[in-house]
Every structure is written in structure tokens, then in C-alpha cells.
C-alpha positions in Angstrom: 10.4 -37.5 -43.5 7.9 -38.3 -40.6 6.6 -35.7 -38.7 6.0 -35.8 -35.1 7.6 -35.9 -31.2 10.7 -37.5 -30.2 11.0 -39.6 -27.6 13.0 -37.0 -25.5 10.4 -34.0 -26.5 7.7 -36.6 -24.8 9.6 -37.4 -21.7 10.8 -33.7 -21.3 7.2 -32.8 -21.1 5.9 -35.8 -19.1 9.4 -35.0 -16.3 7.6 -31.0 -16.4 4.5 -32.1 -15.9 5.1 -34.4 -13.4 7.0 -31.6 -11.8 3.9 -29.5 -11.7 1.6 -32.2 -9.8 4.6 -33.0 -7.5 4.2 -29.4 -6.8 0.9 -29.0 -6.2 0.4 -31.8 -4.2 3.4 -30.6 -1.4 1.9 -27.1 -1.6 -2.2 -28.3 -1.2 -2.2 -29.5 2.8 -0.1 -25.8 3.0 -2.6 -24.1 1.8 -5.7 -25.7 3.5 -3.8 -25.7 6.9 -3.4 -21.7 6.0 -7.2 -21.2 5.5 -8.2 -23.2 8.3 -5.6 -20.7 10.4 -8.0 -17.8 8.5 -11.0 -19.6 9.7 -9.9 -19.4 13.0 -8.8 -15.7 13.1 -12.2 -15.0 12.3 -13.4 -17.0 15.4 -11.6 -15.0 17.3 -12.6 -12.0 15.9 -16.3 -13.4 16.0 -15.7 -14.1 19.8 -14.1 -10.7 21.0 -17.4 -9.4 18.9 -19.5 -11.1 21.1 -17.8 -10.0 24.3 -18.4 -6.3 23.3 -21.9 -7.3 22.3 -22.1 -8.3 26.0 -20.4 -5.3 27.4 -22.5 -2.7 25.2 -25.7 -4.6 27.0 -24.2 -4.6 30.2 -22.5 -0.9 30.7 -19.1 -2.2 30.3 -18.4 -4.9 32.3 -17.1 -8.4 31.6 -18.7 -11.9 33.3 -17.8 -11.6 36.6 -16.7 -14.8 37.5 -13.1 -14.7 39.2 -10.9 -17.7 38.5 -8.3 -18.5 41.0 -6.7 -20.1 38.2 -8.9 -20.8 35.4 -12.6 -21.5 34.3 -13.0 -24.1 31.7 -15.9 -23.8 29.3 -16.5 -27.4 27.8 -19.4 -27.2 25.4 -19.8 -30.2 24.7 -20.2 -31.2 28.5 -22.6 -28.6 28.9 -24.9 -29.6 26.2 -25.0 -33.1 28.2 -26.5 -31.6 31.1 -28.4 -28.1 30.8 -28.6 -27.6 34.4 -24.9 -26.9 34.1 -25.5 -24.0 32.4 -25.6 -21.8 35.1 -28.9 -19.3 35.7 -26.3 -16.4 36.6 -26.5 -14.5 33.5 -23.1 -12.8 34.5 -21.2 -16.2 34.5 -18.5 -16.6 31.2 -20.5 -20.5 30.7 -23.9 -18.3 30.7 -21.8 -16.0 28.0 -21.0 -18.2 26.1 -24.1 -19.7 26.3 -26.3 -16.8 25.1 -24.0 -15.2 22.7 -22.9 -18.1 20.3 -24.6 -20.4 18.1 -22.7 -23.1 19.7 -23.3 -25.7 17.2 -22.0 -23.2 14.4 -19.0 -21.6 16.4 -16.3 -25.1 15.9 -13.0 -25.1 14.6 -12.4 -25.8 11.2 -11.5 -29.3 12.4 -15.4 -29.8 13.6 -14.2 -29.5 17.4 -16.2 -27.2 19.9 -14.1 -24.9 21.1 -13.1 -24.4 24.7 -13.2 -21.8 26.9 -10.5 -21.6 29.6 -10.7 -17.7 31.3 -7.8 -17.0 32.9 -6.5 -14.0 35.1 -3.2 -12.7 33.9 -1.2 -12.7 36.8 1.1 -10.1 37.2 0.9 -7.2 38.5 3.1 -4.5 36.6 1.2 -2.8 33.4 2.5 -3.5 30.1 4.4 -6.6 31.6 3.9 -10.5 30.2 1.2 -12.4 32.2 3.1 -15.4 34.1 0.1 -17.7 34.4 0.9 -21.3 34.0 -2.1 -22.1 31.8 -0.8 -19.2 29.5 2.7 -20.7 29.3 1.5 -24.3 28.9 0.4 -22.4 25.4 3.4 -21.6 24.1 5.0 -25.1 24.3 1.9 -26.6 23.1 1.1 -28.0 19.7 -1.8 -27.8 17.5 -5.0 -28.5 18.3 -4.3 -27.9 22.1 -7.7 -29.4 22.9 -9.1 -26.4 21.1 -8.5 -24.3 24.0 -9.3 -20.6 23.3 -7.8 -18.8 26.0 -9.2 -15.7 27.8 -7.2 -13.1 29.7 -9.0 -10.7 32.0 -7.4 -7.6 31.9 -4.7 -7.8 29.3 -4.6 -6.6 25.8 -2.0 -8.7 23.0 1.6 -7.9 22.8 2.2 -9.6 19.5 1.5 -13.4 20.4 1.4 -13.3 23.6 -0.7 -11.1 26.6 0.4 -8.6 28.6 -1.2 -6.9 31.7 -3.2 -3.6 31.2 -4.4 -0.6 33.5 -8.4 -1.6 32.2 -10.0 -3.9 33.7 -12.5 -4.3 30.7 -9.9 -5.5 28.8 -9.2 -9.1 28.0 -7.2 -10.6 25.2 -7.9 -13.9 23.6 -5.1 -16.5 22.1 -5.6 -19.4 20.2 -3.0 -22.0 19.0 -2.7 -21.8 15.5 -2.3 -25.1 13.3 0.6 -23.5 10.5 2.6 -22.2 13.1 2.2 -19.5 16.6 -0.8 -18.5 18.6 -2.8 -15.6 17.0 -4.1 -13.2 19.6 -6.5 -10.4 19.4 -8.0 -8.1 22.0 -11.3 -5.8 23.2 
């Protein structure tokens, strides 16, 4: 008698492995869109670093500009034109200017991010902010024009910001490519 595999012991193994690549290959974009989402949490723990950074060297207080609705930091217009970058060192473009390494703080994706500092809007602590920017966010899909949002004087109420008594405070929001907006606060 012959030793050796039938054909059905051969085919059961190449159907199992065959299963196991199948698998792997649905799972892979999963899990690179999930440590790009980690990469990104970090950036937004990097930025609200950098904002405390600024507030440590400047007895508290935030950039002082005051959007009526909202300031847009575009890096990569600014780097077109220095003279954009404006010579008030309390201005959020001056910021984010001085406090990054702005050709090393990029989404995953290789995108500059964007700045867009928003006021919250409402006027009752501990309530939403009803800014239109803000609720453009939630509707939004990934990348959002790598928007990362800034809320003066809110802190995070899970996803989304919610006025605060402290003016310090902002929180920042990002839209996140697996699914949500990750926000984090000063």
C-alpha cells in the first residue's frame, strides 16, 4: 500500500488555508485604518501639549485672537508666503507657527493639518456648543480636509464639546478615519 495525502486531505488544507489569507487580507486595511486613528490621537495629544507649553510661557492665557466665526490655519498656504505668518506672537497662526515642527506634525495620510479655532457658542456651562463649523463635523466624513478643530473655552463631553466656566480651556476634535471624531481637552 502507497502512502501519502488524498486528494480531499489536499484540498481540505488548501480551502483552510485559503480561508486564512482571505482572512487576513479583509482584516489588514482594518487594522492600518486603526493605527492611523492611533497616530492621530497622538496628534492631538501632541497639539493640546503644545498649547499648555504656550500657556506655561505665557501665565495662562490662550492666543488671543477672537474669531467671529472661525480662524483657519492653512499650513501649507502659509509656507507659500512668510509674511503671512503674522509678527503678533499672540496670534493661533504665530502658535502654531512656533510650537510645531510643521513639516513633522501631518496626518498619517501626509496631509498638513488645519487649524480652524472656533468659539463655542453658547452660553449655558456644561451645554453643547451650537457652532455651525462644529456641526458641519459631525456629518462629515473622513479626511474632512484635515481640519483639526479648536474650541475656546470648552472642555470634551465624550465626542463632542461643551461650554465651560474657564476661559483657558479649549477642547480639540478631529474626524477620525475608522469611525467618530476623537476629542481631547486642556
Amino acid at each position: 500500500m502507497k502512502k501519502g495525502f488524498t486528494i480531499i486531505e489536499v484540498s481540505l488544507v488548501l480551502a483552510i488555508a485559503g480561508l486564512i489569507f482571505l482572512m487576513v487580507f479583509i482584516a489588514l486595511p482594518g487594522l492600518r485604518a486603526s493605527q492611523r486613528d492611533t497616530s492621530r490621537r497622538e496628534n492631538v495629544l501632541s497639539f493640546i501639549e503644545n498649547v499648555k507649553k504656550y500657556q506655561n510661557n505665557n501665565r495662562g492665557a490662550l492666543p488671543t485672537d477672537t474669531p467671529s466665526n472661525a480662524i483657519v490655519v492653512d499650513w501649507d498656504e502659509e509656507k507659500k508666503d512668510a509674511s503671512k505668518i503674522p509678527p503678533d506672537a499672540a496670534s493661533w497662526k504665530r502658535f502654531y507657527y512656533d510650537y510645531f515642527d510643521l513639516g513633522k506634525f501631518i496626518d498619517p495620510d501626509g496631509t498638513n493639518y488645519q487649524l480652524v479655532v472656533l468659539n463655542c457658542g453658547s452660553e449655558t456651562v456644561d451645554s453643547p456648543c451650537n457652532n455651525t463649523a462644529l456641526d458641519s463635523l459631525v456629518s462629515a466624513s473622513f479626511p474632512n480636509d484635515y481640519k483639526m478643530y479648536v474650541v475656546k473655552q470648552a472642555t470634551c463631553d465624550n465626542d463632542k464639546a461643551a461650554r465651560t466656566a474657564n476661559p483657558r480651556k479649549i477642547a480639540v476634535l478631529y474626524k477620525l478615519e475608522g469611525a467618530g471624531t476623537y476629542c481631547a481637552n486642556t
